[in-house]
C-alpha positions as a printed Julia matrix, in Angstrom:
42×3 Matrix{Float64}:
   0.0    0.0    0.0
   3.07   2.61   0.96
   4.03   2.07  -2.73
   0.64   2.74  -4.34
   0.72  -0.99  -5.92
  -2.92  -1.85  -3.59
  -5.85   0.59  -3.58
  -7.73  -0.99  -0.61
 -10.61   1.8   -1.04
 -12.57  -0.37  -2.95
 -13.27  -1.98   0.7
 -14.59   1.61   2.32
 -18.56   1.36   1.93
 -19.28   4.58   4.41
 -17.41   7.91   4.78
 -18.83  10.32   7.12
 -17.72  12.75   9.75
 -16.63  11.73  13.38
 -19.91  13.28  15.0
 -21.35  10.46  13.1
 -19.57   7.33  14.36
 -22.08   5.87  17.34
 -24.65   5.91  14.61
 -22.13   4.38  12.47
 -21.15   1.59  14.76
 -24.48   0.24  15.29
 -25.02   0.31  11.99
 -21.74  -1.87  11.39
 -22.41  -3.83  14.18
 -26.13  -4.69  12.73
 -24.92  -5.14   9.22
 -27.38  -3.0    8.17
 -26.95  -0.96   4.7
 -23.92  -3.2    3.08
 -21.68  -1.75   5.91
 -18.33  -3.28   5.85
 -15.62  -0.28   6.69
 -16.29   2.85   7.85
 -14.07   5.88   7.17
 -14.65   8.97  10.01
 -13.74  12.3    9.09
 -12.21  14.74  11.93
């Protein structure tokens, strides 16, 4: 990944901001929505 040969962002299926991520979680935790990796934004 350091050398750019793997683009793992095919993997990210939510990006939202940090105020977001105990919604997030449960949502994770629930696999609701297709959620498989979540990406928080400061």
């Amino acid at each position: 990944m350091q050398k750019g040969e793997i683009d793992p962002s095919f993997v990210i299926t939510h990006s939202r901001p940090l105020e977001e991520g105990p919604e997030l979680y449960r949502t994770f935790r629930d696999q609701k929505d297709g959620c498989a990796k979540v990406v928080l934004k400061p």
